[in-house]
N, C-alpha and C positions, 0 to 999 in steps of 0.2 A: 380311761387310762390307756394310755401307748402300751403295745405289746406284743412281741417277737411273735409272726405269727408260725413259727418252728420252734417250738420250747429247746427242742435236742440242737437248735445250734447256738444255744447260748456261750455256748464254748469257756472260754476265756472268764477268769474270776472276774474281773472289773465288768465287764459287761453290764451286769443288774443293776452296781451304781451309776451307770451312767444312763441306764433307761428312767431310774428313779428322778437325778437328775433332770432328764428332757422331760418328765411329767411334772414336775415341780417349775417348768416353763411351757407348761402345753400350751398356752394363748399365742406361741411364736408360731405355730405351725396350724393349717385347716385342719379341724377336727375330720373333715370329711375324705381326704385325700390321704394316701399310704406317706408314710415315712422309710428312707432309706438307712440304713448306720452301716459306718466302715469305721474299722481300727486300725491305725498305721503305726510301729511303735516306734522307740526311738532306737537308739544305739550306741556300742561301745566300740570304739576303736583300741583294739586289741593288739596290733600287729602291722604296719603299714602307712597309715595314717595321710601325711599330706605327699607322698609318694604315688595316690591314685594318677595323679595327671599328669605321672610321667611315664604310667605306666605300669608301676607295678602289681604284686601281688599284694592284696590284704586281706586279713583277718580280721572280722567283726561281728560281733555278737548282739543280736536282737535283743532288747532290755525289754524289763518287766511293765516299764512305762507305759504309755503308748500315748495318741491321739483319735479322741474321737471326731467323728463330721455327723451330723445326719441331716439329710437333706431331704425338700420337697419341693416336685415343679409347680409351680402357678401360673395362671393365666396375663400377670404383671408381666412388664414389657422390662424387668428390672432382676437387679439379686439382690438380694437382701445378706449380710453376712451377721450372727452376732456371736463373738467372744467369751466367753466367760472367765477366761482369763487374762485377755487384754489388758487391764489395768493394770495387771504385774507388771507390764512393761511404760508402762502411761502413755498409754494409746485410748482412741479410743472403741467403746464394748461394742459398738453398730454403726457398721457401715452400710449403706445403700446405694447402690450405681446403677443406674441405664442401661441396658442392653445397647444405645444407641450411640450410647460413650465408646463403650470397647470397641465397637463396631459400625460408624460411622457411615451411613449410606448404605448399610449391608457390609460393607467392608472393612474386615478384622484388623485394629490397630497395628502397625508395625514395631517393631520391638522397643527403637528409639523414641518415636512417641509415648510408648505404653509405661517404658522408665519414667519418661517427664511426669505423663499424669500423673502417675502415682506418687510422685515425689512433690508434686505441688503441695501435698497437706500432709506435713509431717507425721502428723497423731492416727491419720488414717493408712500410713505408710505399708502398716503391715498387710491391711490385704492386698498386695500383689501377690501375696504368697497361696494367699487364694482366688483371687478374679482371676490370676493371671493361666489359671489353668485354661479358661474358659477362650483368652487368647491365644496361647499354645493350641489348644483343641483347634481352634478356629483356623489360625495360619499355616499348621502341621498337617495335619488330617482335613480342610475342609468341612469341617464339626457348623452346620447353625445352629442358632437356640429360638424357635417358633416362640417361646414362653421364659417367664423368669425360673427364679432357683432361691429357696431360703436353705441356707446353712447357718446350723446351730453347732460349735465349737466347744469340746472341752478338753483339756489333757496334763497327762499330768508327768511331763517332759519338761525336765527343768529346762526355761527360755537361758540361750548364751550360755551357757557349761561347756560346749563341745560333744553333747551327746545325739545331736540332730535332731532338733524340736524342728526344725522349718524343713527338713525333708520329711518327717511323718507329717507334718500339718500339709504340702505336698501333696502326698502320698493319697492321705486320706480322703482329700480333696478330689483328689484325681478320680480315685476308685467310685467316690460317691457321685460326682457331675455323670462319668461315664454311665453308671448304673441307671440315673435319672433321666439319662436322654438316648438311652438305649448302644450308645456306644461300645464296643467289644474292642476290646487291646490285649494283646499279650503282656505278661508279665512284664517283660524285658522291655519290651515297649515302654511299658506304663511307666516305667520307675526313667527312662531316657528321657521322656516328655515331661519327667518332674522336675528333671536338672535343668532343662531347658528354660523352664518356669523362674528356676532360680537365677540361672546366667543370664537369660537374657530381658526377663520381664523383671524380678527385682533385681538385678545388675551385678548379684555375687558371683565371684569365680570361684566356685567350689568345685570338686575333682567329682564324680558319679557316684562311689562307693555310699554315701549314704543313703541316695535313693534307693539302688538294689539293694538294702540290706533293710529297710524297712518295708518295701514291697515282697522282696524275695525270700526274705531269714527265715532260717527254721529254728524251733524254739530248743532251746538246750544246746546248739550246738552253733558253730562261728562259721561265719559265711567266708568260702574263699571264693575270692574275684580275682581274676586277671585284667588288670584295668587297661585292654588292650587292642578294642576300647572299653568293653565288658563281658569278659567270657567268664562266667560261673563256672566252677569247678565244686566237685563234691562237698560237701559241707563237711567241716570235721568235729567231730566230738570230743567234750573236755572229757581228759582220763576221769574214770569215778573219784579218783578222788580228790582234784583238783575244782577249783573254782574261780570265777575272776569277780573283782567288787571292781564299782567306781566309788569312789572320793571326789566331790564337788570343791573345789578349795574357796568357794566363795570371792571369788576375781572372774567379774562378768568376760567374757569373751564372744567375739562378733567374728566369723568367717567370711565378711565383706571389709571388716578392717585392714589399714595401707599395711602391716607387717605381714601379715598372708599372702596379702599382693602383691610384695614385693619381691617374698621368696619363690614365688611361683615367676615370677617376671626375670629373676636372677637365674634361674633354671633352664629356662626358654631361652632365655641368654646363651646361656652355657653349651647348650644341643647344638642352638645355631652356628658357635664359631668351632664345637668339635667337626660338626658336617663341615666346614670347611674344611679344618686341615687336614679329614680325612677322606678331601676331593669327591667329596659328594656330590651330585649334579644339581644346584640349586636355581628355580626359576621367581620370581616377583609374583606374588600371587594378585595383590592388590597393597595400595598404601601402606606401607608397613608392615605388612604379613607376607611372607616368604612360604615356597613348597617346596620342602627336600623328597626327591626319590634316595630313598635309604632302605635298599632290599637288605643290608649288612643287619642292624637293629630294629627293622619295621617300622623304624620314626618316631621308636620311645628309647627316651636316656634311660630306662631302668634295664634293658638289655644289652647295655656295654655293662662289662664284668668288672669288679674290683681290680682285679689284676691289672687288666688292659688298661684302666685308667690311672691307676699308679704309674704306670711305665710307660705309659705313649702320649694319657693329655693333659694331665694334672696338671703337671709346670709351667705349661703352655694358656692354663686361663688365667685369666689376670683374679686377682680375689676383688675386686670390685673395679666397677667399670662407668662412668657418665650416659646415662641413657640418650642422650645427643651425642656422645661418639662415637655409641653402639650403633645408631641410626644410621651416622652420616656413613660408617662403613661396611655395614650386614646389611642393612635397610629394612630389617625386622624380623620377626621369631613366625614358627611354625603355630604360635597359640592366636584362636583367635578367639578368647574368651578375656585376654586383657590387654590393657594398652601399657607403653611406655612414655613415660614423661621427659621429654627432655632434658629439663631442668634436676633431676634426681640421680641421687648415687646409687647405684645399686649393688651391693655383693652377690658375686658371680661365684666364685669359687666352690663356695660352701653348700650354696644352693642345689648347683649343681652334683657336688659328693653325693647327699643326702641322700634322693630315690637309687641312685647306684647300688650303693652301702644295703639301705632301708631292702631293696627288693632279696638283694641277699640273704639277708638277716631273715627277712619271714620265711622265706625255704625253706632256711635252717628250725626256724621254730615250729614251721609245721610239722618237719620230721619228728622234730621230737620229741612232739606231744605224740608219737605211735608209739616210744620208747619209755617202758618204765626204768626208776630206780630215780635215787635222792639226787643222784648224779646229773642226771639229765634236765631234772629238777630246777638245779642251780645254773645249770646253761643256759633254759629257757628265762631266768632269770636275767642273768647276765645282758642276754640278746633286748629286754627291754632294757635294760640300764644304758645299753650304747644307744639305742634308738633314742631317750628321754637324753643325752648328753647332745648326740649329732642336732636334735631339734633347738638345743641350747646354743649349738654354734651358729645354727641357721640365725639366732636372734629370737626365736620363736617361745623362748621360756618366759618363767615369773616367776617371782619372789616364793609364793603361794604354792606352787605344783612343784618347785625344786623341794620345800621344804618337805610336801608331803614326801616327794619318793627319797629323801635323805633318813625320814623317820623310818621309811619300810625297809629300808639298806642296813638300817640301826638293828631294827627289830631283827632281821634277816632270818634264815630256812631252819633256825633253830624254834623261833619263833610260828615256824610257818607259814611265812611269809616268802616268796622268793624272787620276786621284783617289782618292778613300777615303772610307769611311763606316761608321758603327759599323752593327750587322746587329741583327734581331729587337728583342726588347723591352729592348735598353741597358744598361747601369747594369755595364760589363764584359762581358765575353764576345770574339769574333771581329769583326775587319775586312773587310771586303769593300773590292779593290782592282781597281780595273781599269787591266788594261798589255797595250802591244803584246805580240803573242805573242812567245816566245821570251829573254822577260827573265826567267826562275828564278832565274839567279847576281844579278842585283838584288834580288829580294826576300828571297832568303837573307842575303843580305851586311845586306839594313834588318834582317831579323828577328836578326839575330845583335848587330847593332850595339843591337837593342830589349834584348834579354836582359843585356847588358853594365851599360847604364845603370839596369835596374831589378830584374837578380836573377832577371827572371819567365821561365818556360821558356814557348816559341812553340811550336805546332805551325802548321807549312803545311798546307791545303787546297787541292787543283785537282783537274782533272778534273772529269764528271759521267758518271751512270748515268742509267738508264729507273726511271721511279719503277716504284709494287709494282704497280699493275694491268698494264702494261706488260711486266712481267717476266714476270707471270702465277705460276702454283704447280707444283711439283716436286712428283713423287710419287715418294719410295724404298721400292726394297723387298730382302729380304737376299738380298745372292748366293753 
């Protein structure tokens, strides 16, 4: 049987089941060679949300979930990956590639290639989310692989929720290939080169914050990030006697989906034609991608202020715009993590409010988790209620996550309960709920009474873990 060959860094409760687990498949692995395991977990978007990649500040809290990987190098000129949760998504549980695929004459696929392959076979779609480290390692860092790599997959991060199952799968990924092939990264690194995995090898535009918060998180307490592009700040702690739950509303949600992209596109928008009228020096960077020197906001919309954009540029965006007349006249946005479609409408307006407003608001909510009394309570409350409405303006809501945070508004701080807010990039997925500790039988009783009126199965989220640098790496070997 496989086993930790450090009893005391068992750490973490899930751990044993998932050694149990990989023993109940030990023919995937050489009896004779060491096994590595990493845990990468998932995450709550507490405070911030699609606001990271403008910029702002968020709050997120490491869930009790996580992803496991454990890996082994072999003398195969190939990787072997297999799932054991795949199927949830109908995909399929084992994938197998070439060393010579990803890296073609010695030379590591390019990003654009590296999307096609992986998108040639649907059902095998999802490991980009892990080969693709192996490409990032390769084209980032100059990383080769002399030999292959079997990774064995489990976790138990609800897939599409918004709770970032594909940056701990990432995450995990990352920490265990590095481990295997002798690679050293820093933290900060690791979790940059996982987004990178995502944006550029499986093709989503997701903002950072959920890598750093699954590589970086510390357990119990909510990661503040400066998404600017990622400067950590102290971690804060929930008051004792507060707690935050997620609510799953059972409405799958995809952070590569056109409503993401187009608020994030609508945004970009938005920065672009404020740097204009606010005679910013703008040069063509390439095709469609523009460079503002902007020493005024550092060249994130989340540091122009409420105020200022009330009264100097508000009136002046148009609330939506044709991405071909947005072209023929700016000639493109400072992001180069998405494109503009000519043919499409975009709303500008709103998109652009949102991280303004959103960076606001989490200031204000950090302060006030240092602030007792009921009072404060029902602010910090409040502050998600606007945040879960701004995202409903963006277009970013559903049926499903409105309803939840309409129940917890219902319930309200009498209940103890004192607000709600849809989580990650929107459009369905999990609630984030912040209640006095010790209300489970209330949020069970919403969540039951959710499932009643719309059919949709819930899962609860609580607790948190130590993200994966935190946890560090497990070495097994047979005893």
């Amino acid at each position: 049987m496989w086993q930790i060959d450090d009893a005391s860094r068992s750490g973490v409760a899930d751990v044993s089941d998932f050694i149990r687990t990989l023993n109940a498949r030990a023919d995937f692995f050489d009896r004779d060679a060491p096994v590595i395991v990493t845990r990468a977990p998932g995450r709550l978007d507490v405070m911030g949300g699609i606001a990271d990649y403008s910029g702002a500040l968020v709050l997120q809290l490491p869930l009790a979930v996580a992803t496991f990987v454990a890996a082994q190098r072999t003398d195969e000129p190939q990787i072997t990956i297999r799932s054991l949760v795949a199927s949830e998504i109908d995909a399929e549980p084992e994938v197998s590639l070439s060393l010579a695929a990803l890296a073609p004459g010695g030379v590591t696929l390019d990003y654009s290639a590296a999307r096609s392959f992986f998108a040639a076979e649907p059902r095998q779609r999802w490991a980009a989310y892990v080969a693709g480290v192996l490409i990032v390692l390769g084209r980032e860092r100059g990383v080769a692989f002399p030999g292959g790599v079997r990774l064995l997959i489990d976790s138990t991060v609800p897939a599409g929720k918004g709770v970032s199952s594909s940056a701990a799968l990432e995450v995990a990924t990352m920490q265990a290939v590095c481990a295997a092939y002798d690679v050293t990264l820093e933290r900060h690194e690791l979790a940059l080169l996982c987004q990178m995995v995502e944006n550029q090898v499986v093709g989503a535009p997701c903002g950072v914050m959920d890598q750093m918060t699954s590589a970086c998180g510390e357990g119990d307490r909510l990661l503040a990030l400066l998404c600017q592009p990622a400067e950590l700040q102290a971690a804060v702690a929930l008051p004792a006697d507060l707690e935050v739950w997620g609510i799953d509303s059972g409405i799958r949600h995809a952070v590569s989906g056109s409503d993401y992209g187009a608020v994030r596109v609508g945004a970009f928008m938005g920065y672009r034609i404020i740097a204009e009228i606010a005679g910013l020096p703008i040069t063509q960077r390439s095709d469609r991608q523009v460079a503002v020197a902007d020493e005024r906001w550092r060249g994130y919309l989340a540091n122009i202020t409420p105020s200022l954009w009330e009264t100097d540029y508000r009136d002046q965006l148009p609330i939506a715009l044709n991405g071909g007349d947005f072209l023929s006249r700016y000639n493109g946005t400072t992001d180069a993590v998405t494109q503009i479609d000519p043919d499409r409408v975009y709303a500008v307006r709103q998109p652009t409010a949102h991280p303004i407003y959103e960076h606001h608001r989490v200031q204000l909510f950090r302060a006030l988790l240092m602030a007792p009394g009921e009072e404060q309570r029902a602010l910090l409350g409040e502050l998600m209620y606007q945040s879960h409405a701004s995202y409903t303006a963006c277009g970013l809501g559903s049926p499903g996550t409105d309803r939840l945070v309409e129940l917890v508004r219902a319930a309200g701080p009498d209940s103890g309960l004192y607000g709600a807010k849809i989580t990650g990039g929107g459009s369905g997925g999990t609630v984030a709920v912040l209640a006095r500790r010790g209300m489970s039988a209330i949020i069970r009783d919403l969540a039951a009474q959710y499932e009643r009126e719309t059919g949709n199965i819930t899962t609860l989220l609580s607790g948190s873990s130590p993200g994966a640098t935190s946890f560090g790496v497990l070495r097994l070997s047979r005893q």
